[in-house]
gemmi code that builds the backbone of each chain (N, CA, C; Angstrom):
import gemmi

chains = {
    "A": [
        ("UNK", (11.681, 16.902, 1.299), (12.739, 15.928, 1.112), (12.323, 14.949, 0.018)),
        ("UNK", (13.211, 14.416, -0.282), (13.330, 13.208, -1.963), (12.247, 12.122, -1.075)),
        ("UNK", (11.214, 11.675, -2.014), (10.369, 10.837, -1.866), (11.441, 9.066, -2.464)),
        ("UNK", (10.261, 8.412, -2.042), (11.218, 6.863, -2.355), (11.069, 6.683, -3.926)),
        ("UNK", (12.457, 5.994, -4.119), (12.611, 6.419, -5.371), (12.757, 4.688, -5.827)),
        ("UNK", (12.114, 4.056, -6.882), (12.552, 2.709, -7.648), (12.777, 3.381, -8.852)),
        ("UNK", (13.940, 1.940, -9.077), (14.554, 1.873, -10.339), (14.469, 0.302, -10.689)),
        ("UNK", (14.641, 0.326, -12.268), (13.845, 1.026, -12.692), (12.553, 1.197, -12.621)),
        ("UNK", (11.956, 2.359, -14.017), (10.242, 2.044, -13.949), (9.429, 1.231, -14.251)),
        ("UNK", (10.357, 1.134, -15.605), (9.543, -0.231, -16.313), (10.636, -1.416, -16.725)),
        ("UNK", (9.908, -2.575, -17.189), (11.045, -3.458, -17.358), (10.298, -4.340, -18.347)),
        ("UNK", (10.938, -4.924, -19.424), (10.479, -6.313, -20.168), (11.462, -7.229, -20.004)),
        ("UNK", (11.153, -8.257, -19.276), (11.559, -9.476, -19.288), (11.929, -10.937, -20.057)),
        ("UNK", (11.876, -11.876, -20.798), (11.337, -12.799, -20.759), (11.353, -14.260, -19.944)),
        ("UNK", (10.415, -15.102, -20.002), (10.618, -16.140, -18.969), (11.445, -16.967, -18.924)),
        ("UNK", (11.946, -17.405, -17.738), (13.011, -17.585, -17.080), (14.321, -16.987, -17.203)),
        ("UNK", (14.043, -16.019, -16.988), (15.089, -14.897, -16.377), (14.628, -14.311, -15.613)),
        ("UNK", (15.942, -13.678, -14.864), (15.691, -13.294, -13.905), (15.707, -11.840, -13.576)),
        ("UNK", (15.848, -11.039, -12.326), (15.382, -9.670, -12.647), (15.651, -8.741, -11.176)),
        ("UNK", (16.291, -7.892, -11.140), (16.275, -7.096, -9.988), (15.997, -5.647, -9.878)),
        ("UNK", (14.787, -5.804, -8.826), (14.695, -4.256, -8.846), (15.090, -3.465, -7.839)),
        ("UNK", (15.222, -1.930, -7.779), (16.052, -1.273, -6.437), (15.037, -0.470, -5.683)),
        ("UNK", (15.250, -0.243, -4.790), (14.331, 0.927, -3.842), (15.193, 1.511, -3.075)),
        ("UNK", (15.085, 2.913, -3.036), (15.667, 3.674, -2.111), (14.564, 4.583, -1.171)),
        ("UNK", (14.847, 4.325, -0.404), (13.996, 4.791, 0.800), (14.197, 6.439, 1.148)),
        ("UNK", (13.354, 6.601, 2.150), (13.140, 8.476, 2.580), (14.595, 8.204, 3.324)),
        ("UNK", (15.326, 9.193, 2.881), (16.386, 9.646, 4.021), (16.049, 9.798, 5.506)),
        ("UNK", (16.757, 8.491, 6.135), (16.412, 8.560, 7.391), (15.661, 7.321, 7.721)),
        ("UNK", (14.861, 7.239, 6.896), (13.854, 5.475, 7.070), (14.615, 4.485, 7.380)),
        ("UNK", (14.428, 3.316, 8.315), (14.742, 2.046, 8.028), (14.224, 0.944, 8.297)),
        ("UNK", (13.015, 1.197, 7.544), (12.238, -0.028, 7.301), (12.011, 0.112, 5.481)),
        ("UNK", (11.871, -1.110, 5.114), (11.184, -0.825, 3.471), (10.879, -2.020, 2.948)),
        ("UNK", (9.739, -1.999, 2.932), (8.635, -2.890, 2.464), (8.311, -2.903, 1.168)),
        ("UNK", (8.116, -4.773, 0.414), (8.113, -4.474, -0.912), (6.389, -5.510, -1.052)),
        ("UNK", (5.714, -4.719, -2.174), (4.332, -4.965, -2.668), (4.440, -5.463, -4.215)),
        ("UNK", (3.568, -6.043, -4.067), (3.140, -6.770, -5.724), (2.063, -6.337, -5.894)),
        ("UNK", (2.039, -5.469, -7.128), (-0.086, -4.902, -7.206), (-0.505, -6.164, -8.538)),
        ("UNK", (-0.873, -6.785, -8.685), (-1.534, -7.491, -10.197), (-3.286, -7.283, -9.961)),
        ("UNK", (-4.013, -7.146, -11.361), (-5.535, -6.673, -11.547), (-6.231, -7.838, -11.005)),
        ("UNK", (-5.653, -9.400, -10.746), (-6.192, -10.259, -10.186), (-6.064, -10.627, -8.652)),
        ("UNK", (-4.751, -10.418, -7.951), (-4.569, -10.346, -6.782), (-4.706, -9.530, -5.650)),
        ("UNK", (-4.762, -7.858, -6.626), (-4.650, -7.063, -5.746), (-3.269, -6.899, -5.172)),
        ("UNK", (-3.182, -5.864, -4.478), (-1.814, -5.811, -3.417), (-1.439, -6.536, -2.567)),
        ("UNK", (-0.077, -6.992, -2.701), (0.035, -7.982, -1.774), (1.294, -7.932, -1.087)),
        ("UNK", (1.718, -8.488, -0.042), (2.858, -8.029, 0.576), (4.047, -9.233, 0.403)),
        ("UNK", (5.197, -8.723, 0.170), (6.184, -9.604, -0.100), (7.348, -9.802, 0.700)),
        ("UNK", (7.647, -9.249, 0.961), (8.290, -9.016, 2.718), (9.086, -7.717, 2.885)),
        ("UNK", (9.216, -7.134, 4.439), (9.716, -6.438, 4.907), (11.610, -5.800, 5.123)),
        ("UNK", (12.235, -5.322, 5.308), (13.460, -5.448, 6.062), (13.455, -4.226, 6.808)),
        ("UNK", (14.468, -4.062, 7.895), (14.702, -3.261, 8.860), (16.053, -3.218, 9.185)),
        ("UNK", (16.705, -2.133, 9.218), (18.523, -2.444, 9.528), (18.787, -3.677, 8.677)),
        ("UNK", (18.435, -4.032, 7.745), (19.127, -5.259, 7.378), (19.116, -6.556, 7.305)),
        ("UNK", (17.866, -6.851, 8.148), (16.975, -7.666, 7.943), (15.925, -7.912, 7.964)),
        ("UNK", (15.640, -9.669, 7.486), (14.402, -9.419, 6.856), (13.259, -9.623, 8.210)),
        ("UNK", (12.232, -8.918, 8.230), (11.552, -9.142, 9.801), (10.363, -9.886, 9.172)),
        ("UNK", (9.928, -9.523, 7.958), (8.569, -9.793, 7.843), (8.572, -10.367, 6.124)),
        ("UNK", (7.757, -11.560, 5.895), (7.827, -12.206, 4.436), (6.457, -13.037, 4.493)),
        ("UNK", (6.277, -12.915, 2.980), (4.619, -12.955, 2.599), (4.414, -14.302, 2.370)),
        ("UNK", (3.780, -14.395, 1.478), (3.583, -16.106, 0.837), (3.689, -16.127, -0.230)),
        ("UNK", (4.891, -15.759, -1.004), (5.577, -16.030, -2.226), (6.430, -16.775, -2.660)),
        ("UNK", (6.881, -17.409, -3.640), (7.791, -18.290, -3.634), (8.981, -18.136, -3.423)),
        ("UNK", (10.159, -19.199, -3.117), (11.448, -18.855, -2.919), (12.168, -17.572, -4.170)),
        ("UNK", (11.473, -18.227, -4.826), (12.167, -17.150, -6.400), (12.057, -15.808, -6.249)),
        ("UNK", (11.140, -15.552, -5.542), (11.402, -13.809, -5.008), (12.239, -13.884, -3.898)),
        ("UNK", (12.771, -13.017, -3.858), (14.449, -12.544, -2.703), (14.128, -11.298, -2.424)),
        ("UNK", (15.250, -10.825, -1.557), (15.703, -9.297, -1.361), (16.444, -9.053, -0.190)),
        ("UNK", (16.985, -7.853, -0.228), (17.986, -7.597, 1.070), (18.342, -6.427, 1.221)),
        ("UNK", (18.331, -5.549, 1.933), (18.837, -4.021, 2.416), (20.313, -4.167, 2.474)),
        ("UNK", (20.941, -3.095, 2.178), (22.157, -2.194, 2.530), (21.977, -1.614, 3.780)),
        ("UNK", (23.125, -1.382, 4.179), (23.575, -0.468, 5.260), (22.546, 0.717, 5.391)),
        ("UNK", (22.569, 1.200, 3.603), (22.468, 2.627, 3.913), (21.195, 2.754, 3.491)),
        ("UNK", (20.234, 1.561, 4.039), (18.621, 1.522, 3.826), (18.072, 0.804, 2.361)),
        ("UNK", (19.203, 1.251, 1.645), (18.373, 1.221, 0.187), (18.197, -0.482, -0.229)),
        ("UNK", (16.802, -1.156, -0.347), (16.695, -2.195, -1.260), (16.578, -2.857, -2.073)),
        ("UNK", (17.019, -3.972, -2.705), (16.638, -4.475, -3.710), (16.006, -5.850, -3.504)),
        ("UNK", (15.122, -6.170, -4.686), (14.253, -7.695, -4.567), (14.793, -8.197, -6.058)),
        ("UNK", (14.829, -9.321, -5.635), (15.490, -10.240, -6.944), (14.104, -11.552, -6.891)),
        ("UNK", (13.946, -11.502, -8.775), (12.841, -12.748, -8.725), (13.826, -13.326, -9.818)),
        ("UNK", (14.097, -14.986, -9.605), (14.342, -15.473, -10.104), (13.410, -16.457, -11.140)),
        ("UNK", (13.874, -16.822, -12.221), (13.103, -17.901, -13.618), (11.806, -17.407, -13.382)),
        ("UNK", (11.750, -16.387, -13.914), (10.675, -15.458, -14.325), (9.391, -16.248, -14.821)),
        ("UNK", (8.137, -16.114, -14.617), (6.799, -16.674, -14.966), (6.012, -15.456, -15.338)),
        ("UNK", (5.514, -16.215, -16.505), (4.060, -14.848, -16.730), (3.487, -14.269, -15.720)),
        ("UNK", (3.153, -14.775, -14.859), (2.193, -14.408, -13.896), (3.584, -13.494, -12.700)),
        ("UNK", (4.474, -13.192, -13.322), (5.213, -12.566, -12.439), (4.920, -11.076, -12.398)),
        ("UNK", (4.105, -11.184, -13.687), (3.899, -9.691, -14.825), (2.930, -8.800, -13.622)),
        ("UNK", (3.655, -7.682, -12.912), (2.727, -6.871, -11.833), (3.728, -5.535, -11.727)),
        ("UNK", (2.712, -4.377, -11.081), (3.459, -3.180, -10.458), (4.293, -3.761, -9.354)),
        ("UNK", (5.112, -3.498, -8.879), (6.326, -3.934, -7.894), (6.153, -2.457, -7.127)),
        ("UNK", (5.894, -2.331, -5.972), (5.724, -1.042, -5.210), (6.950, -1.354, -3.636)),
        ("UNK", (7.444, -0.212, -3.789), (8.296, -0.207, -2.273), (7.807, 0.976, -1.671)),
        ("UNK", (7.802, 0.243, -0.334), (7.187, 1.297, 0.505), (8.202, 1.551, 1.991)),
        ("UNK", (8.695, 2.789, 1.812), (9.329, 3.124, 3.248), (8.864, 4.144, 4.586)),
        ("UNK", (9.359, 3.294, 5.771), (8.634, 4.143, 6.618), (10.158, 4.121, 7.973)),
        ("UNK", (9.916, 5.442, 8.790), (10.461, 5.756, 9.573), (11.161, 4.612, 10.395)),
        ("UNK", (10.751, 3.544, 10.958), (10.783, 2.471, 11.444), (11.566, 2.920, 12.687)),
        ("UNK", (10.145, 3.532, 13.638), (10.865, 3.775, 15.184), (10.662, 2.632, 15.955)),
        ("UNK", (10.867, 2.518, 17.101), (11.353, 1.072, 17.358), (9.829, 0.531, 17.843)),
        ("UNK", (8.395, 0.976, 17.672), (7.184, 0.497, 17.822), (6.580, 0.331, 16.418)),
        ("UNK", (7.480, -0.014, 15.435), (6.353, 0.098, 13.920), (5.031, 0.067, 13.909)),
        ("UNK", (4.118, 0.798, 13.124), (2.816, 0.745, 13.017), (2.590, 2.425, 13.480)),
        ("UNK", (3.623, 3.305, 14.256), (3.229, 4.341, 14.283), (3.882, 5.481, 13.626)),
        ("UNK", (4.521, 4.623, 12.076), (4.376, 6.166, 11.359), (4.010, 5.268, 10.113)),
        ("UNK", (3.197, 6.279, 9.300), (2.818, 5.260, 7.843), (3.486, 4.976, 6.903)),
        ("UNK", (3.565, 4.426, 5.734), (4.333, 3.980, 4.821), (4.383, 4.929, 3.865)),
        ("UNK", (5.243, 5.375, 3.286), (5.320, 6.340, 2.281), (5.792, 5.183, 0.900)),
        ("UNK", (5.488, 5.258, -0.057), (5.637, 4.196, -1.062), (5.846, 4.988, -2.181)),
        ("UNK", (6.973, 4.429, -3.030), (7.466, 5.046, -4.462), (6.295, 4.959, -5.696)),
        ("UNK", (6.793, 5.391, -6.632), (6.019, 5.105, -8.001), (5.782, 3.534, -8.634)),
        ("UNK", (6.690, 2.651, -8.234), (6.586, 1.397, -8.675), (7.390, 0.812, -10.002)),
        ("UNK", (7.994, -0.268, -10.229), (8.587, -0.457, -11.294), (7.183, -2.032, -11.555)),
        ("UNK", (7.259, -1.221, -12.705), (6.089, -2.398, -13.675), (6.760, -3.228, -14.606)),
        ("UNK", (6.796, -4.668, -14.421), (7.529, -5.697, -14.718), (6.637, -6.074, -15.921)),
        ("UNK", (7.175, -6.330, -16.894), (6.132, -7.185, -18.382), (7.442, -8.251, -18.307)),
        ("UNK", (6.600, -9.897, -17.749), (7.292, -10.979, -18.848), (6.250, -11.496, -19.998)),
        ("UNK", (7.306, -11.716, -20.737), (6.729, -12.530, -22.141), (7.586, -13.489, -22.384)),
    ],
    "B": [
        ("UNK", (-7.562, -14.531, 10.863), (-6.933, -14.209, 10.021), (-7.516, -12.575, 9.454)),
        ("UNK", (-6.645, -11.561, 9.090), (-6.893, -10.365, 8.801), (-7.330, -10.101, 7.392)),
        ("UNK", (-8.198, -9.593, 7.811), (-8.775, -8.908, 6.101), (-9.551, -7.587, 6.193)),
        ("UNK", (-9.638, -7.211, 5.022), (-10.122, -5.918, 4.530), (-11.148, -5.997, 3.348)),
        ("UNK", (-12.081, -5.435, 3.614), (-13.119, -5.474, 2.230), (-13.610, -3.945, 1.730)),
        ("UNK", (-13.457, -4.132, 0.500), (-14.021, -2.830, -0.216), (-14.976, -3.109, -1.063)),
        ("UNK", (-16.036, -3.097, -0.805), (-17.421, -4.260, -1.396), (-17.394, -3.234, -2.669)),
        ("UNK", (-17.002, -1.872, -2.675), (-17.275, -0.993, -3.756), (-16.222, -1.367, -5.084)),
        ("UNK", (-16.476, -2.086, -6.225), (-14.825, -2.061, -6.875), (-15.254, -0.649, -7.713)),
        ("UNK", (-16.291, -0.094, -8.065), (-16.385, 1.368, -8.920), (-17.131, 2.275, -8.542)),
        ("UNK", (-16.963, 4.010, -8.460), (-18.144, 4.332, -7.716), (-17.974, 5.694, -9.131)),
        ("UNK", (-19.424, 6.236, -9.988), (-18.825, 7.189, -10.383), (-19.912, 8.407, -10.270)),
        ("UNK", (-19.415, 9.262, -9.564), (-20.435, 10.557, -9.477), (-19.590, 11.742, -10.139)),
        ("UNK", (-20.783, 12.613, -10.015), (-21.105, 13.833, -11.036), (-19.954, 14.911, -10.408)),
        ("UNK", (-19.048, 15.610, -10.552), (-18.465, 16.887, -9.633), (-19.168, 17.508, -8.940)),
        ("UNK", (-18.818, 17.867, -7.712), (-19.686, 18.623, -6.806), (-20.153, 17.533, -5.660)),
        ("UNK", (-20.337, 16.528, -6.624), (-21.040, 15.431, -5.530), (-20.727, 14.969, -3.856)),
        ("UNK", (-21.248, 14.879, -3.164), (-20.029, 13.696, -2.222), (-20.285, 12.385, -2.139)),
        ("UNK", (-19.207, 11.667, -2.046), (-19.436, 10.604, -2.243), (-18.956, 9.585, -0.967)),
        ("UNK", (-19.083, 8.762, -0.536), (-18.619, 7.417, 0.719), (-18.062, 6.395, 0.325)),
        ("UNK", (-16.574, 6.436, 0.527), (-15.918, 5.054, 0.194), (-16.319, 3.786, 1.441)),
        ("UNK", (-16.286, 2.662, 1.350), (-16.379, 1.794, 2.648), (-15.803, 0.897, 2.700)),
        ("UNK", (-15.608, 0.920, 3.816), (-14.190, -0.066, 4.232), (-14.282, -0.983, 5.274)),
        ("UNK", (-14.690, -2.562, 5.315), (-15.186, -3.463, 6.445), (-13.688, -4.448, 6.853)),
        ("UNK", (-13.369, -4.332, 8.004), (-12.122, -5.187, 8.341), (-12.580, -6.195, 8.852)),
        ("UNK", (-11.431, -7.632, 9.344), (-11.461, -8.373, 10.306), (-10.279, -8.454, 10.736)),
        ("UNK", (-10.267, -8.420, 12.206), (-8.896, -8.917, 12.742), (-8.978, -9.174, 13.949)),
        ("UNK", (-8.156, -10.451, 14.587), (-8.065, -10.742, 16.037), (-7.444, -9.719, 17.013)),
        ("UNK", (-6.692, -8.642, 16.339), (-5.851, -8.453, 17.345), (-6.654, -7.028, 18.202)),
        ("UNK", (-6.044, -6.986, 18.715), (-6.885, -5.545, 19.992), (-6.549, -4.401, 19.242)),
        ("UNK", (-5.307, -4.149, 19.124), (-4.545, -3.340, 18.557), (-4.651, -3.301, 17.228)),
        ("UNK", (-4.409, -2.097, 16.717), (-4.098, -2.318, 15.132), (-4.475, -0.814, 14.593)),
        ("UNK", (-3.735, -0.774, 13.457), (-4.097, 0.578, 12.303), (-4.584, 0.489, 11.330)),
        ("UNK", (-5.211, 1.491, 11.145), (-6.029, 1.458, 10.182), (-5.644, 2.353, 9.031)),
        ("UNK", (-5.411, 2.455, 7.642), (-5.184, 3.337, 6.251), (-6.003, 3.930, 4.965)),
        ("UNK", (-5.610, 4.600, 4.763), (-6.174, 4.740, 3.187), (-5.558, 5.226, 2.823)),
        ("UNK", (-5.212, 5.199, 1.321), (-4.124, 5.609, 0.531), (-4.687, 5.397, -1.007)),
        ("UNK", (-4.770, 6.735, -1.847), (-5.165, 6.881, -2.732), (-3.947, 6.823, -3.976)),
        ("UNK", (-4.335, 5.865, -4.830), (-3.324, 5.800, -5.777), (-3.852, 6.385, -7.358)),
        ("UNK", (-3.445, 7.112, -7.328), (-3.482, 7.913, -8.862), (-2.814, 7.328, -10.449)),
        ("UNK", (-3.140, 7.734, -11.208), (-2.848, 7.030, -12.744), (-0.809, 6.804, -12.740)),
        ("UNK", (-0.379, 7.613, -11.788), (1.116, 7.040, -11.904), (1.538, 6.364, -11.553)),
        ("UNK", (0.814, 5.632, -10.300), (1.209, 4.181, -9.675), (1.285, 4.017, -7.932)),
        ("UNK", (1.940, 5.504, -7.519), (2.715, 5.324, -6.451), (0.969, 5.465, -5.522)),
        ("UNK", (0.875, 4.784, -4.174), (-0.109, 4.933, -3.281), (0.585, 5.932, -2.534)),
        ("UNK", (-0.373, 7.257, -2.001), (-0.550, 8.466, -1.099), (-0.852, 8.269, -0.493)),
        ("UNK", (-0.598, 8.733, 0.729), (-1.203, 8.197, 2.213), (-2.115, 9.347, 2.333)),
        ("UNK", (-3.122, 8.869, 3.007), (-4.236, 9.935, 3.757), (-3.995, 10.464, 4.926)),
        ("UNK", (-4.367, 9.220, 5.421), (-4.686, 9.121, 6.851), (-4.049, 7.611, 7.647)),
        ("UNK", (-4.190, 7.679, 8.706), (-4.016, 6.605, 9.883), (-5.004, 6.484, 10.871)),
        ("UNK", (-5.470, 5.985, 11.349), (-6.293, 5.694, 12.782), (-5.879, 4.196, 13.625)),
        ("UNK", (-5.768, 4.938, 14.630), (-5.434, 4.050, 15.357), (-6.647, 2.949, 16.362)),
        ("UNK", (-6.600, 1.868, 16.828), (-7.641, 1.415, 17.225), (-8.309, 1.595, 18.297)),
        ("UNK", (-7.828, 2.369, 18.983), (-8.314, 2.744, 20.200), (-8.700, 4.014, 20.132)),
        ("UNK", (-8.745, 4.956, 19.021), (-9.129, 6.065, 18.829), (-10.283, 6.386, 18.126)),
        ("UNK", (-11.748, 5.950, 18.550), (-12.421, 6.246, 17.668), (-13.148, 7.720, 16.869)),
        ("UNK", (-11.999, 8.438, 17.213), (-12.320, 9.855, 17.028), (-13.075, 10.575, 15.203)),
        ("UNK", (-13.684, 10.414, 14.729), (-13.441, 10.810, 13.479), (-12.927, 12.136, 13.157)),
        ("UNK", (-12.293, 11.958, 11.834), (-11.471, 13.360, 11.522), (-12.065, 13.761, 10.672)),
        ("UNK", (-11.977, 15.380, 10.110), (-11.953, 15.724, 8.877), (-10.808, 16.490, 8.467)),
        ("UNK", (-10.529, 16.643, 7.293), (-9.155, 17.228, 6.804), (-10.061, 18.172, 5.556)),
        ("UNK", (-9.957, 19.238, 5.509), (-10.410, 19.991, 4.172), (-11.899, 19.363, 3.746)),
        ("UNK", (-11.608, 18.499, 2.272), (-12.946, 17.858, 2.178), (-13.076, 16.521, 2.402)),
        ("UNK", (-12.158, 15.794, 3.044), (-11.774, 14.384, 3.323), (-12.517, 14.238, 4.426)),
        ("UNK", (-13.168, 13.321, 4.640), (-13.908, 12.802, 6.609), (-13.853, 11.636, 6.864)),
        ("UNK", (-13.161, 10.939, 7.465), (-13.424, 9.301, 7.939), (-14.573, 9.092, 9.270)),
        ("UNK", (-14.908, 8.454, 9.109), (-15.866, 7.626, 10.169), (-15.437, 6.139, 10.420)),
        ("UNK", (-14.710, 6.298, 11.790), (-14.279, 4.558, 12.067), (-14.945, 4.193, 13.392)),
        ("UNK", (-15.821, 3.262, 13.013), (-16.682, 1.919, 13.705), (-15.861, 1.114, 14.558)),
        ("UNK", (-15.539, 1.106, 15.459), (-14.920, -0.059, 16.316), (-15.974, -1.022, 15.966)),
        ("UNK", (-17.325, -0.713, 16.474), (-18.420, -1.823, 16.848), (-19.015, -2.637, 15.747)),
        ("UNK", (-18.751, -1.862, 14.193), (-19.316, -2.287, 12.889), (-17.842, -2.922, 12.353)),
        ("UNK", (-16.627, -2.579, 12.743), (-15.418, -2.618, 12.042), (-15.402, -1.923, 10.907)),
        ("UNK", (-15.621, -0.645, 10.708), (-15.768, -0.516, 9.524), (-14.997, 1.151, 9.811)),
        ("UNK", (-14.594, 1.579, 8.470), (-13.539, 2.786, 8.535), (-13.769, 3.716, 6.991)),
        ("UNK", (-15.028, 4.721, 7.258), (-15.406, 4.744, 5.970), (-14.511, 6.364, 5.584)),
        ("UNK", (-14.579, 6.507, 4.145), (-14.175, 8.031, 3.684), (-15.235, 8.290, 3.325)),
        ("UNK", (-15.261, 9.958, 3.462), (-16.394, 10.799, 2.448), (-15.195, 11.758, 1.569)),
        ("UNK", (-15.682, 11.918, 0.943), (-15.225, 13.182, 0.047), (-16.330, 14.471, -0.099)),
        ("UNK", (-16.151, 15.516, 0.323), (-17.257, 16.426, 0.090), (-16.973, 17.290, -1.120)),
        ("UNK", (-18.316, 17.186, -2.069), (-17.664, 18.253, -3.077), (-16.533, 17.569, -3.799)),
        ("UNK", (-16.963, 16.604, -4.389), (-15.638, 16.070, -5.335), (-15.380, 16.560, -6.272)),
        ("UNK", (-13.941, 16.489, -6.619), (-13.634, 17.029, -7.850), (-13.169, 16.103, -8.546)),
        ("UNK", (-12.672, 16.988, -10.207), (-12.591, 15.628, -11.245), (-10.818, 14.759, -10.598)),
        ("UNK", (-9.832, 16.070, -9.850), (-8.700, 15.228, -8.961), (-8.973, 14.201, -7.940)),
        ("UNK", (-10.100, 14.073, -7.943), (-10.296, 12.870, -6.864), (-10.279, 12.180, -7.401)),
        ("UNK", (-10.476, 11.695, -8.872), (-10.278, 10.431, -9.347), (-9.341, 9.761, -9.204)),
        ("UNK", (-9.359, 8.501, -8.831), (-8.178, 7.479, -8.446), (-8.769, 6.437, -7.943)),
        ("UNK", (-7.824, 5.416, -7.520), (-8.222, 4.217, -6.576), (-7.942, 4.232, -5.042)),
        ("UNK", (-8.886, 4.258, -4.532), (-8.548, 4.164, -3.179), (-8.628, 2.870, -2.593)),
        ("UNK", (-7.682, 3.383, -1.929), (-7.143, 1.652, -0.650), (-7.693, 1.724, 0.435)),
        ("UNK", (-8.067, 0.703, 1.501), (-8.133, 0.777, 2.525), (-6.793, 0.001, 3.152)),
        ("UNK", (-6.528, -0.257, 4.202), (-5.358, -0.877, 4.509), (-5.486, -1.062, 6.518)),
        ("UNK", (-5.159, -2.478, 7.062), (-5.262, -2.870, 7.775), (-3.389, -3.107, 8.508)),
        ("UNK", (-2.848, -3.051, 9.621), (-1.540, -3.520, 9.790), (-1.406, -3.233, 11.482)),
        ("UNK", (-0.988, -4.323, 11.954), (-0.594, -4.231, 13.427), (0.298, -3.077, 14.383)),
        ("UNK", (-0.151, -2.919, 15.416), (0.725, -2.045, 15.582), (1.877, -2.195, 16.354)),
        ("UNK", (2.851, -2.976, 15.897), (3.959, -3.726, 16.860), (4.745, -4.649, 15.517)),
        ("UNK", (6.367, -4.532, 15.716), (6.879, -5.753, 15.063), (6.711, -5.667, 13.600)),
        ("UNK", (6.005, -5.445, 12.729), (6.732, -5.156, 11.315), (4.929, -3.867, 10.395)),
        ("UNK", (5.944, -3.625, 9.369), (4.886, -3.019, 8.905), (4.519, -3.624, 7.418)),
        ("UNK", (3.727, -4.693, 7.590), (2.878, -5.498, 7.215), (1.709, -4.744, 7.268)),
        ("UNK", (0.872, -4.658, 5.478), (-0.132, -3.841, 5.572), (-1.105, -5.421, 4.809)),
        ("UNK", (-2.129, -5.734, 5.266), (-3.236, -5.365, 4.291), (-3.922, -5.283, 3.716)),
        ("UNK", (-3.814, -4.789, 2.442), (-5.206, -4.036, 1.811), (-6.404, -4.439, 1.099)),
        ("UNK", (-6.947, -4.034, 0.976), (-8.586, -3.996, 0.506), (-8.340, -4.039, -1.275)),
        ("UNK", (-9.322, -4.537, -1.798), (-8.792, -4.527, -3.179), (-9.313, -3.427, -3.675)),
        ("UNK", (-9.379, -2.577, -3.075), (-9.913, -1.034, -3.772), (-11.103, -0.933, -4.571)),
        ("UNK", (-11.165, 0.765, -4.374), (-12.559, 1.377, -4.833), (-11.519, 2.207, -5.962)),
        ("UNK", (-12.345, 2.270, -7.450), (-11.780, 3.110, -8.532), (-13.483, 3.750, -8.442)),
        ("UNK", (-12.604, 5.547, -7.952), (-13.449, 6.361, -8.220), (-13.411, 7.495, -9.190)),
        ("UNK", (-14.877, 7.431, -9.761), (-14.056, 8.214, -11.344), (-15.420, 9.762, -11.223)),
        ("UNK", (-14.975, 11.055, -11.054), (-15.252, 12.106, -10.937), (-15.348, 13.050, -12.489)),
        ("UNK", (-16.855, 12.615, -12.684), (-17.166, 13.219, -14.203), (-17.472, 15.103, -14.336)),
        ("UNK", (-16.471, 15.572, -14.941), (-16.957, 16.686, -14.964), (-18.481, 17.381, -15.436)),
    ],
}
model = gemmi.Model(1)
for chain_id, residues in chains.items():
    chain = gemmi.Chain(chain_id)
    for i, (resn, *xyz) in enumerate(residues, 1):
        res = gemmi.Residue()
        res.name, res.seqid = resn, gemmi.SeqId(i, " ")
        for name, pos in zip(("N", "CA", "C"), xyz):
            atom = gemmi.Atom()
            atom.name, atom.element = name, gemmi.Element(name[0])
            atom.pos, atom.b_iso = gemmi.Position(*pos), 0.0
            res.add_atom(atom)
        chain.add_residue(res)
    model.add_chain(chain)
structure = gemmi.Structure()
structure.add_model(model)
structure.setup_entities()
């Protein structure tokens, strides 16, 4: 079956603007979790949704957003863009049976954000 | 508060070799899972494996072997016989098992497999 798919891959920005990216999840998933990779932070978690909402959110600023559809698929919106916004953006979807933690995350290719 | 350490940030051996990734956690909770997930030059992280915390069983898969420590906290990989496809970064990854799937991770091992 179709693995999770972001759109786009890549993106150039510049600062303060703003920016949305999409994730579509495994057919059938409904959970999908979004990651920030940068070479200084490492991976980091930005928050969760499930059916539609949000269950779980990291320690990022208001300027990052996001919200599921019906039909699983998400998007994250960062608003007035900062250099340091500049990272892989990874979504990760998983089955989300009603005990999470017992199936793993399957995660897309990533859309890699450049602001300047 | 939860964390994950990968004291290794580079490891690089010869093909053929095997090699031990290591992976030291902390966490309050009783419960919990444990990951690794190898991410390759295209971006996306692969899942390995899972262990759960009450299972201290170790596995092997082909040439993959984990060894997980309840008593050390620690959740290591081997690779037997590496090849130059093993190169990548590997993750370790920490996340509860209840209520959201919140991972995490270790700031990774980049392992580079010289022909």
């Amino acid at each position: 079956k179709a693995g999770v798919t972001q759109t786009p891959r890549y993106l150039i920005k510049t600062r303060g603007q703003q920016v949305t990216l999409s994730c579509s999840p495994i057919s059938g998933h409904r959970s999908v979790s979004w990651y920030q990779q940068t070479p200084g932070q490492g991976l980091q978690f930005l928050f969760e949704y499930f059916s539609e909402t949000q269950r779980n959110k990291g320690n990022f600023p208001g300027r990052f957003s996001g919200r599921q559809f019906s039909n699983s698929r998400s998007e994250m919106n960062v608003s007035t863009l900062e250099l340091g916004d500049s990272a892989l953006y990874l979504c990760a979807s998983s089955g989300g049976l009603q005990v999470p933690g017992l199936a793993e995350a399957f995660f897309g290719q990533g859309t890699r954000l450049t602001v300047v | 508060a939860q964390k994950v350490t990968q004291a290794q940030t580079e490891i690089s051996v010869v093909e053929k070799e095997d090699v031990t990734l290591d992976c030291v956690y902390e966490t309050r909770d009783t419960t919990y899972y444990l990951f690794w997930y190898k991410q390759p030059p295209s971006g996306e992280l692969v899942f390995l494996i899972r262990r759960n915390s009450f299972d201290e069983q170790n596995e092997i898969s082909g040439r993959y072997s984990w060894n997980f420590q309840k008593s050390t906290s620690s959740f290591n990989f081997t690779i037997t016989a590496s090849q130059v496809v093993d190169s990548a970064v590997y993750f370790c990854a920490l996340s509860p098992t209840s209520g959201t799937y919140k991972y995490i991770f270790g700031t990774g091992t980049r392992l580079k497999v010289l022909a």
